[in-house]
C-alpha positions in Angstrom: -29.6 -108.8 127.1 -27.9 -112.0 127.6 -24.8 -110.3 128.3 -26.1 -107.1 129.8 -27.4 -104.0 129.1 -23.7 -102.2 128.9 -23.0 -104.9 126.0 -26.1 -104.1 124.3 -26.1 -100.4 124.3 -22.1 -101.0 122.5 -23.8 -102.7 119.7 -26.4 -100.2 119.3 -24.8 -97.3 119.8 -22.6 -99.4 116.6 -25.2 -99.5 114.7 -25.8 -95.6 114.9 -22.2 -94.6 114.4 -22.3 -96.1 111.5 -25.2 -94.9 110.1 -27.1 -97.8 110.0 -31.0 -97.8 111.8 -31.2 -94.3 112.2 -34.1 -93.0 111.1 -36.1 -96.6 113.0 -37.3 -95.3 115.9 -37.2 -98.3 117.9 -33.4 -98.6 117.7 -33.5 -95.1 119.6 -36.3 -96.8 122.1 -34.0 -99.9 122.9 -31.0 -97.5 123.1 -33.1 -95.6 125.8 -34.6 -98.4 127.5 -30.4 -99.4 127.8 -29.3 -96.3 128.8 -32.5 -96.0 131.8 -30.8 -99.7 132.9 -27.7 -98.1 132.9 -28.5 -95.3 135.0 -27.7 -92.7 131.9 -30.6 -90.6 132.8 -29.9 -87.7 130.3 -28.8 -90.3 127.6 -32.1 -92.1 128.4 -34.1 -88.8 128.2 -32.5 -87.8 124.7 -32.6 -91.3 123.2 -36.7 -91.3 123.9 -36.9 -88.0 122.5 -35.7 -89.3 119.4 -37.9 -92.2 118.8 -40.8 -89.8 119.7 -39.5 -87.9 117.2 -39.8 -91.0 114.6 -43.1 -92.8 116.0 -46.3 -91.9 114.5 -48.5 -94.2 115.8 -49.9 -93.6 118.7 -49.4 -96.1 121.2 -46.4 -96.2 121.1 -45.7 -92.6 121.3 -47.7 -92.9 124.6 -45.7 -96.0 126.1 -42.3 -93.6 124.9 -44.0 -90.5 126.7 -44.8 -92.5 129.8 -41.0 -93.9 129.9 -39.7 -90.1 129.0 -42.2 -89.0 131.9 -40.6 -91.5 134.6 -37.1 -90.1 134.2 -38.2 -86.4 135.3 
């Protein structure tokens, strides 16, 4: 965060092409949270559909479907 959102999401979305963190749903939460930050609404949307996708506990799949919910 220290050098912005834009700078974050790089390393992240570096950390996915390469295989690494995929199936840890909160790498696809901070990638969302980055993306809503960044105004990538659609990238956002998919990102927190993802680590739904991976979460099985349930508060946090209710935090993720409260984010998800603001972006309609």
């Amino acid at each position: 965060m220290r050098d912005g959102p834009a700078a974050g999401l790089a390393l992240v979305d570096d950390l996915l092409a390469r295989g690494e963190l995929e199936s840890y749903h909160l790498v696809h939460s901070v990638r969302a949270d980055l993306c809503r930050r960044l105004g990538k609404v659609e990238d956002a949307r998919s990102a927190y559909r993802q680590a739904l996708a991976q979460t099985r506990l349930e508060p946090e799949r209710r935090f993720l479907e409260r984010r998800l919910d603001e972006l309609a």
